[in-house]
C-alpha positions as CSV (number, residue, x, y, z in Angstrom):
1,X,-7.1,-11.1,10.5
2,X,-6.1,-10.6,6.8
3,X,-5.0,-7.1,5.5
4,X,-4.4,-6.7,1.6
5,X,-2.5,-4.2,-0.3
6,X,-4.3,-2.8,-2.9
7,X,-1.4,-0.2,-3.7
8,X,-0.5,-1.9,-7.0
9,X,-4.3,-1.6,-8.1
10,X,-4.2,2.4,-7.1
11,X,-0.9,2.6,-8.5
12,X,-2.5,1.8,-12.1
13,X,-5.6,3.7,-11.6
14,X,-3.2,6.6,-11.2
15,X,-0.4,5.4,-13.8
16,X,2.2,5.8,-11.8
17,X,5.1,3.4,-12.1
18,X,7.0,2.6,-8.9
19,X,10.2,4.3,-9.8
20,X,8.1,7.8,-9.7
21,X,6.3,6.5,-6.6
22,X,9.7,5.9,-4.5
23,X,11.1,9.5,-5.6
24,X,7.7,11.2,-4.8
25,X,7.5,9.1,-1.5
26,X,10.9,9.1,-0.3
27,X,10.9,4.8,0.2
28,X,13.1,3.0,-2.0
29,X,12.1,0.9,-4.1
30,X,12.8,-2.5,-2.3
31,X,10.5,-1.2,0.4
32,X,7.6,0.5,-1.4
33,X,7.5,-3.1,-4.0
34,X,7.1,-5.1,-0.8
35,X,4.3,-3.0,0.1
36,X,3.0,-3.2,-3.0
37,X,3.1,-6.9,-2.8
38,X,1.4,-7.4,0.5
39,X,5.1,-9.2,1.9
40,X,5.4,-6.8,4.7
41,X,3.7,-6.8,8.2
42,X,3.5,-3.2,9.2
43,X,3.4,0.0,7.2
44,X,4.5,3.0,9.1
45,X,1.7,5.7,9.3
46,X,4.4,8.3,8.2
47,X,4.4,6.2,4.6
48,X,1.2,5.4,4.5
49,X,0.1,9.1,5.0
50,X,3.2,10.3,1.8
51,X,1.3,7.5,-0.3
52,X,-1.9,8.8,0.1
53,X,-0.7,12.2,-0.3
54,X,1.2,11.3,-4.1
55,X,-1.9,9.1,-4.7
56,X,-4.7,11.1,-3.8
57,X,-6.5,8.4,-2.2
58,X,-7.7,7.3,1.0
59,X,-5.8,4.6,3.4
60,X,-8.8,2.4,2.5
61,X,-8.0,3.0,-0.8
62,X,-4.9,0.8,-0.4
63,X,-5.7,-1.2,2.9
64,X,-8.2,-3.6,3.0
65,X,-9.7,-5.9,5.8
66,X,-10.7,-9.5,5.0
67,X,-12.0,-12.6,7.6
68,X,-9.9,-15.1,7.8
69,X,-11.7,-18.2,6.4
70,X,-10.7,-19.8,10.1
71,X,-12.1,-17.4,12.1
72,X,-13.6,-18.4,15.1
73,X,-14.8,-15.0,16.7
């Protein structure tokens, strides 16, 4: 199972630098530039729902499900 981040791509659709992000949000910026960069492994649906909210997207906006390459299912 692979899930990417697209947040930095909606992020820059929407010109919105992550400084404004975090304040809108309520994440600081450590966490919301990890999510950003794909280094964490779980988003809380409480964030997820405040970033769609600023954003005006969808969560498929900035989740994304790729196969593994090694997938044997």
């Amino acid at each position: 199972m692979a899930i990417i981040l697209r947040l930095d791509r909606v992020m820059a659709d929407r010109k919105i630098s992550l400084n404004e992000l975090s304040e809108r949000v309520g994440v600081s910026n450590v966490n919301l530039s990890k999510i950003k960069t794909g280094k964490v492994s779980a988003i809380r649906f409480s964030t997820l729902n405040a970033i769609c909210r600023e954003l005006k997207c969808q969560p498929g906006d900035v989740l994304e499900y790729t196969e593994d390459d090694d997938s044997s299912e």
